[in-house]
C-alpha positions as CSV (number, residue, x, y, z in Angstrom):
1,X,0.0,0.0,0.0
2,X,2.6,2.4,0.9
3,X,4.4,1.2,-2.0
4,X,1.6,2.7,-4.1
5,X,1.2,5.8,-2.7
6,X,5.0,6.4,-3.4
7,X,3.8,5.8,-6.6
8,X,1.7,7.5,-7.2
9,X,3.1,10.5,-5.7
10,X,6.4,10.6,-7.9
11,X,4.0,10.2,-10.7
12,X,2.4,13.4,-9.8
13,X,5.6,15.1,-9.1
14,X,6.6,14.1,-12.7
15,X,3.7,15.0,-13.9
16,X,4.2,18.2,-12.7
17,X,7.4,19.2,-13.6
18,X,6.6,18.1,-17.1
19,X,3.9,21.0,-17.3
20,X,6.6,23.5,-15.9
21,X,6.9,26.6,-18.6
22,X,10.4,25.5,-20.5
23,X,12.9,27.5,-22.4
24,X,11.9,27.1,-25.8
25,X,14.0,28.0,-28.9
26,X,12.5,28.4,-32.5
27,X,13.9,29.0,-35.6
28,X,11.2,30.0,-38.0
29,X,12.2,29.2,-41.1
30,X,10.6,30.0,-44.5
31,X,11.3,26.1,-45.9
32,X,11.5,24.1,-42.0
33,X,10.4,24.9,-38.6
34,X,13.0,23.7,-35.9
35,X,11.6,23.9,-32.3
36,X,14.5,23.6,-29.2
37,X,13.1,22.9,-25.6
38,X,15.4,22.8,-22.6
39,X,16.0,19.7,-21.3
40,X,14.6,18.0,-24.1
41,X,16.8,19.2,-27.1
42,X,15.0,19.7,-30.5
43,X,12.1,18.1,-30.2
44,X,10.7,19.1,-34.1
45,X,12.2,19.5,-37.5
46,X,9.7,19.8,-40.3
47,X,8.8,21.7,-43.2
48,X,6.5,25.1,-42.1
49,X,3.7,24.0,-43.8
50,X,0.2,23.2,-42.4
51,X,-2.9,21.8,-44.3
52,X,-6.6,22.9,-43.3
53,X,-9.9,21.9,-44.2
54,X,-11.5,24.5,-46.1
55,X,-15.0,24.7,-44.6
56,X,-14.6,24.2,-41.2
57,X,-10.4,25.2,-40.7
58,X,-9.5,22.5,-38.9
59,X,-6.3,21.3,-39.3
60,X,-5.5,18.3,-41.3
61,X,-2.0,18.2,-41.1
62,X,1.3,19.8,-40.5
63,X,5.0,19.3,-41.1
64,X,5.9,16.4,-44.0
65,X,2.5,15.1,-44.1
66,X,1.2,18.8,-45.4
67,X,4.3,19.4,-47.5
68,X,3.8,15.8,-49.5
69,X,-0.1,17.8,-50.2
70,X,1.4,20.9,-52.1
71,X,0.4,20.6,-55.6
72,X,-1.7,17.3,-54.8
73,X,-4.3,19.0,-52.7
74,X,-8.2,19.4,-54.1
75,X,-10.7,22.3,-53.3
76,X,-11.6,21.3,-50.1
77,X,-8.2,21.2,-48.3
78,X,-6.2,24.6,-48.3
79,X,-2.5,24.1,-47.7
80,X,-0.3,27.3,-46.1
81,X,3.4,27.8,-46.1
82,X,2.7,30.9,-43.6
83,X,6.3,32.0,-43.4
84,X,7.5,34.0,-47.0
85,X,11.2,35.0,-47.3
86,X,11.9,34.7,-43.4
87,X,8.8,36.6,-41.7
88,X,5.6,35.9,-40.9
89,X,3.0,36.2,-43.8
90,X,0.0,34.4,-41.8
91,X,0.1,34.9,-38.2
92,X,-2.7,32.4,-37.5
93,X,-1.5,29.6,-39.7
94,X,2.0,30.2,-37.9
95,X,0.5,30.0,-34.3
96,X,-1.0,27.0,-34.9
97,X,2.1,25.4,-36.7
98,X,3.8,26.3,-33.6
99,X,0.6,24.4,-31.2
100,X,1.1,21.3,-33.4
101,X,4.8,21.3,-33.2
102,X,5.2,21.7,-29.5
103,X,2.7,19.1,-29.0
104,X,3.6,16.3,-31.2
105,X,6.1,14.7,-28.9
106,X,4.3,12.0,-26.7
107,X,5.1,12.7,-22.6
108,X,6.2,16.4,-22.8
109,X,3.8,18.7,-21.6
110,X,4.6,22.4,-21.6
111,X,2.7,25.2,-20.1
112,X,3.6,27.9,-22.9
113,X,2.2,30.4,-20.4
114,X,5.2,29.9,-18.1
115,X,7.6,29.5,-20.6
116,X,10.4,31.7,-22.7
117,X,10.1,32.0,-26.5
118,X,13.1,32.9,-28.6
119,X,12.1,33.4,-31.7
120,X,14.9,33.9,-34.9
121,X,14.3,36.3,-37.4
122,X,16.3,37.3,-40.3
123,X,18.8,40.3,-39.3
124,X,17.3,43.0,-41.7
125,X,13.4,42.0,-41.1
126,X,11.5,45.8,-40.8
127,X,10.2,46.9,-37.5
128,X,7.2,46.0,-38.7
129,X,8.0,42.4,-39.4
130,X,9.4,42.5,-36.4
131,X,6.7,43.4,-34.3
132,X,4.9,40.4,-36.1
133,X,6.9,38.0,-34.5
134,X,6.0,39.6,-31.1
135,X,3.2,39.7,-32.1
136,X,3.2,36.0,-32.3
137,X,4.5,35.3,-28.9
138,X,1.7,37.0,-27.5
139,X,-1.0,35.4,-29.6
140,X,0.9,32.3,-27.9
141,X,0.6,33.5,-24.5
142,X,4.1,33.1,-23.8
143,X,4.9,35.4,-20.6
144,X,9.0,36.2,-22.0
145,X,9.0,36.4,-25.5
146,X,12.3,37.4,-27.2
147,X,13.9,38.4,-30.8
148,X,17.4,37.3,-32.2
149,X,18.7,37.5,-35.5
150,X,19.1,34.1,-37.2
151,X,23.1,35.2,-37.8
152,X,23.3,35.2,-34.0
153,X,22.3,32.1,-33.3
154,X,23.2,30.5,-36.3
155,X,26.9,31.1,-35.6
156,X,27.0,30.1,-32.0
157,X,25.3,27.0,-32.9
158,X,27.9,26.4,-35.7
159,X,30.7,26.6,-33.2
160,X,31.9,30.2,-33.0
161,X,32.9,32.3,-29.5
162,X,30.8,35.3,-30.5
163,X,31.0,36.9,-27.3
164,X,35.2,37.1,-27.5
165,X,36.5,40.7,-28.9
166,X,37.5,38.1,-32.1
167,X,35.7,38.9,-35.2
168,X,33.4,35.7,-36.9
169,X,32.0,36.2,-40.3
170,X,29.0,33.5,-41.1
171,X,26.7,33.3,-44.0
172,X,23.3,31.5,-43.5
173,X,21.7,30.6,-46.8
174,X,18.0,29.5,-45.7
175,X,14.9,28.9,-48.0
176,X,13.3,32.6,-47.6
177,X,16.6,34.6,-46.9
178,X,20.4,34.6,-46.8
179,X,21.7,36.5,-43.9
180,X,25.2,37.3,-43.5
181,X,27.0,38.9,-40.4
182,X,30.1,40.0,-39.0
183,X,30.1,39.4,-35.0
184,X,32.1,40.8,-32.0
185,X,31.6,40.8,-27.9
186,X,27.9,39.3,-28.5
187,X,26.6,41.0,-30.9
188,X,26.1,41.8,-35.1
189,X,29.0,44.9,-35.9
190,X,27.6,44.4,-39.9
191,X,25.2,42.8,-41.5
192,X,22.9,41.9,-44.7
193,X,19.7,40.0,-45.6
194,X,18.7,39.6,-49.0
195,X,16.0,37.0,-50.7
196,X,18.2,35.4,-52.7
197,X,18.1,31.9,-51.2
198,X,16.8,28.3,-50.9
199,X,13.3,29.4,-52.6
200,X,14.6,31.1,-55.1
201,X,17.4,28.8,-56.1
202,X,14.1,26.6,-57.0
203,X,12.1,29.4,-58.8
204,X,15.3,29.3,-60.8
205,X,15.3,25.7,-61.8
206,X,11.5,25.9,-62.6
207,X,12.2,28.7,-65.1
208,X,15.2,26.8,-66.7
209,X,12.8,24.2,-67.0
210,X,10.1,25.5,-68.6
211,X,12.1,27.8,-71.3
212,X,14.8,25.1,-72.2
213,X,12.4,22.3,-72.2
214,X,9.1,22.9,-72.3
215,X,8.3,21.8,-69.3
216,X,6.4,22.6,-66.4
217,X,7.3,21.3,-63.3
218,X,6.4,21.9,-59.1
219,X,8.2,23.6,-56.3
220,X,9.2,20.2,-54.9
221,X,10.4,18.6,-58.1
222,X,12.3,21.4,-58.5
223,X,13.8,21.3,-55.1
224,X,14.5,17.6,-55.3
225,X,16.8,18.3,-58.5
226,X,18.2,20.7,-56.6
227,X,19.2,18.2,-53.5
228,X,20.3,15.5,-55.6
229,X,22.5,16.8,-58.1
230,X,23.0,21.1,-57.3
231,X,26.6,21.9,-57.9
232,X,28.7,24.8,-58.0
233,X,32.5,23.0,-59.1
234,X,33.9,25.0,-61.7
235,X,34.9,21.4,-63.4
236,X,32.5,18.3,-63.3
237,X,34.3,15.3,-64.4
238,X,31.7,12.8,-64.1
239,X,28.1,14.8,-64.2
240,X,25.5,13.2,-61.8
241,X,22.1,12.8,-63.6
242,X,18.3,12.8,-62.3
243,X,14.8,13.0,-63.7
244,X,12.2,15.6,-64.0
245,X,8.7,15.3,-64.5
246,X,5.6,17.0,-65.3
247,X,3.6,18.9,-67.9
248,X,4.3,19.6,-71.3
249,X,4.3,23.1,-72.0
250,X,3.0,22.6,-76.1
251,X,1.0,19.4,-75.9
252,X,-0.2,19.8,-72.6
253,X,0.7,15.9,-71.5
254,X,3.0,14.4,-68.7
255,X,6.2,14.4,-69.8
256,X,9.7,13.2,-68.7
257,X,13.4,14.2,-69.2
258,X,16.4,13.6,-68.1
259,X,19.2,16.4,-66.2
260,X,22.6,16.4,-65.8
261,X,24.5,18.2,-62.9
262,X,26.3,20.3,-65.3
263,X,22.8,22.1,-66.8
264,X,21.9,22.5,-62.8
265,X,25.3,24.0,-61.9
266,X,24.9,26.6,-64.5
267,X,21.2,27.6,-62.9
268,X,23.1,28.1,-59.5
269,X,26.0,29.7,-60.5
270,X,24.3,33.3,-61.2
271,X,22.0,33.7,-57.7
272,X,25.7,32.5,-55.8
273,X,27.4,35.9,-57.9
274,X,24.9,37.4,-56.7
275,X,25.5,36.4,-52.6
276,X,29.4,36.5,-53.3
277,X,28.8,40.2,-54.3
278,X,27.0,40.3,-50.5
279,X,30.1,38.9,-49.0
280,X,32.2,41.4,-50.5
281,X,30.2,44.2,-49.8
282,X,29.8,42.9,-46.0
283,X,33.4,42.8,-46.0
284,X,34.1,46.4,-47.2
285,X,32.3,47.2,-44.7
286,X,33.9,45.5,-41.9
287,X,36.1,47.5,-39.5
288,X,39.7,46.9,-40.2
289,X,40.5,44.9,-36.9
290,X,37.7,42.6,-37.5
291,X,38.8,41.9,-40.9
292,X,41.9,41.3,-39.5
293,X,40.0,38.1,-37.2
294,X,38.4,37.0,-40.4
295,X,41.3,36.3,-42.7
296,X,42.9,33.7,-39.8
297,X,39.5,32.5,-38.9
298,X,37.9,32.1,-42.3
299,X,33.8,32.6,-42.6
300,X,31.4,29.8,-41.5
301,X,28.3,29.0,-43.8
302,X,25.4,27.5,-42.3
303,X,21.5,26.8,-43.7
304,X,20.3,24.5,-46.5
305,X,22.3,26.1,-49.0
306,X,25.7,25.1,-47.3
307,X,24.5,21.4,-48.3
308,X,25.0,22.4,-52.2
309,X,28.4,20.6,-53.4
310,X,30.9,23.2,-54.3
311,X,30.0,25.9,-52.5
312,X,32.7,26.8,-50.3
313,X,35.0,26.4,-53.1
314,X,33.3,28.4,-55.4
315,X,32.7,31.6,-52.9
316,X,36.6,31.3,-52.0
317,X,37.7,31.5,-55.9
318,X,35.1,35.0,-55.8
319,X,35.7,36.5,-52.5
320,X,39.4,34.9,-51.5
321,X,39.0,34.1,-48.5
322,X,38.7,30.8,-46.7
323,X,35.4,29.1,-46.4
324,X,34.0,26.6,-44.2
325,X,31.0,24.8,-44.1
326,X,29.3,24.4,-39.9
327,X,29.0,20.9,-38.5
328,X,25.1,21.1,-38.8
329,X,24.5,23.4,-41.3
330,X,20.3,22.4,-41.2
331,X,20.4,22.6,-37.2
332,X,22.8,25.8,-36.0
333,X,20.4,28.4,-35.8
334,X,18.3,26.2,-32.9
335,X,21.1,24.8,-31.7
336,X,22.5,28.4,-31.4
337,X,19.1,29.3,-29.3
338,X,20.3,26.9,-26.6
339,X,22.7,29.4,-25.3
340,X,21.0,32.5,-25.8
341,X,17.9,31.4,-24.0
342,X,20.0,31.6,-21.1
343,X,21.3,35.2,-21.2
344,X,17.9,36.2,-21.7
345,X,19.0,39.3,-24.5
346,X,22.0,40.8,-23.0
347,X,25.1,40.7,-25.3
348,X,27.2,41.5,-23.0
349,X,27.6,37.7,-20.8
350,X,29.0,34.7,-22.3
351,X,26.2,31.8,-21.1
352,X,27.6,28.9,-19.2
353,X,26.1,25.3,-19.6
């Protein structure tokens, strides 16, 4: 009997604490959402996409299961990326991603109420855009809700000591935005944010597609060719080759071709001028002792676009400097959260574990 009380005693207590508010880290990405909750580590990494019914805006599903709906879907189900070049484009769709997310994982219960939100944002968002994602905390009802540039958190979770007085350069290349920033004694000394990234990289392969070939293809076929067989080497001795399928533009029928990793590298090669010319101008503008830190440390790149073969060879051969791709390229921006969750915004103190 006593046995059972005990029992059912630490089962309340654990009970309990499981419904304690939580540090929770998010980074809010246009193509995945990745959600970080202390003590748990990151407990969800999906696309941002959700899928409601039409009539009665329920949702259906969220994560991989609504992202294998886009371009499948049928009147009655409406599917919503709701986050469009790194910020928020549908503050209800987003709020509800987040419910889903934080509640997918079987025997974690968090009381947002009581908890602390970081949320990431790209470093040039508009204080508008901004106030949208505090917007969103509040919507939440999340008592501490904070802001950090995805730079921030994207280089501390690729390895880098921003809070020394040595410079760090990182380049994040996401699916709505690439954000690049210099860094010194916690904080961002320069920065830039431009759409030229993961999303468009596709919109690129979809037009090649469709004037070269005659062909009309989706978003995700488009990013799959991208995954598979994007390049940016100069010299491609043995060209990987995949398939792409979907409308003819003339006849109007399915249709099939092949691609070769050479046609795709030459897609890529123009938007990556364009975020080379970024670097450069980042770097011009990058006070001279901090440049200084940079040429012996090199510049981290982090995001989906790091996974691209070739592309810290090819940025080094158009900036010269050295180039180095993070550990977790998909994960350093919520990893990166970790620490600053527990200097709660000041720039100044170096978090301890």
């Amino acid at each position: 009997m006593a046995l059972s009380i005990r029992k059912q005693e630490k089962d309340k207590e654990k009970e309990n604490s499981a419904t304690l508010g939580k540090n929770i880290g998010i980074d809010l990405g246009t193509a995945n959402i990745l959600v970080y909750v202390e003590g748990e580590g990151i407990i969800t990494n999906e696309p941002s996409v959700i899928a409601f019914d039409y009539e009665t805006n329920e949702v259906i599903a969220t994560g991989t299961m609504a992202a294998n709906m886009i371009g499948k879907g049928h009147h009655g189900i409406k599917i919503v990326s709701p986050l469009n070049q790194g910020v928020i484009s549908d503050i209800e769709a987003t709020k509800k991603l987040i419910e889903m997310s934080l509640h997918k994982v079987e025997n974690i219960h968090i009381d947002i109420s009581a908890s602390t939100l970081l949320l990431c944002c790209p470093s040039e968002v508009t204080q508008l855009e901004r106030d949208s994602f505090m917007d969103l905390g509040n919507k939440l009802g999340v008592k501490e809700v904070f802001i950090e540039q995805e730079v921030k958190a994207g280089a501390i979770g690729s390895g880098l000591d921003i809070f020394s007085s040595n410079g760090s350069m990182i380049i994040d290349i996401g699916g709505g935005s690439t954000d690049i920033g210099v860094l010194s004694l916690g904080d961002i000394v320069v920065s830039e944010s431009n759409r030229i990234a993961g999303n468009y990289f596709d919109n690129e392969i979809m037009n090649h597609m469709q004037y070269v070939h005659g062909l009309l293809i989706g978003k995700k076929t488009a990013e799959r060719i991208k995954m598979e067989i994007g390049s940016l080497h100069e010299t491609i001795e043995n060209p990987r080759e995949t398939w792409a399928s979907g409308r003819d533009v003339v006849t109007g029928l399915p249709k099939k071709i092949t691609v070769t990793e050479t046609e795709i590298r030459d897609v890529l090669v123009k938007p990556f001028e364009s975020i080379a010319t970024m670097v450069l101008k980042v770097l011009q503008n990058t006070p001279p002792e901090l440049s200084s830190d940079i040429i012996v440390n090199g510049i981290y790149i982090s995001g989906g676009g790091a996974l691209i073969d070739g592309v810290d060879e090819f940025l080094h051969k158009r900036v010269g400097m050295d180039f180095y791709i993070s550990k977790r390229p998909l994960t350093a921006v919520v990893d990166g959260t970790k620490l600053l969750l527990k200097n709660r915004g000041s720039y100044f103190v170096k978090p301890t574990d």
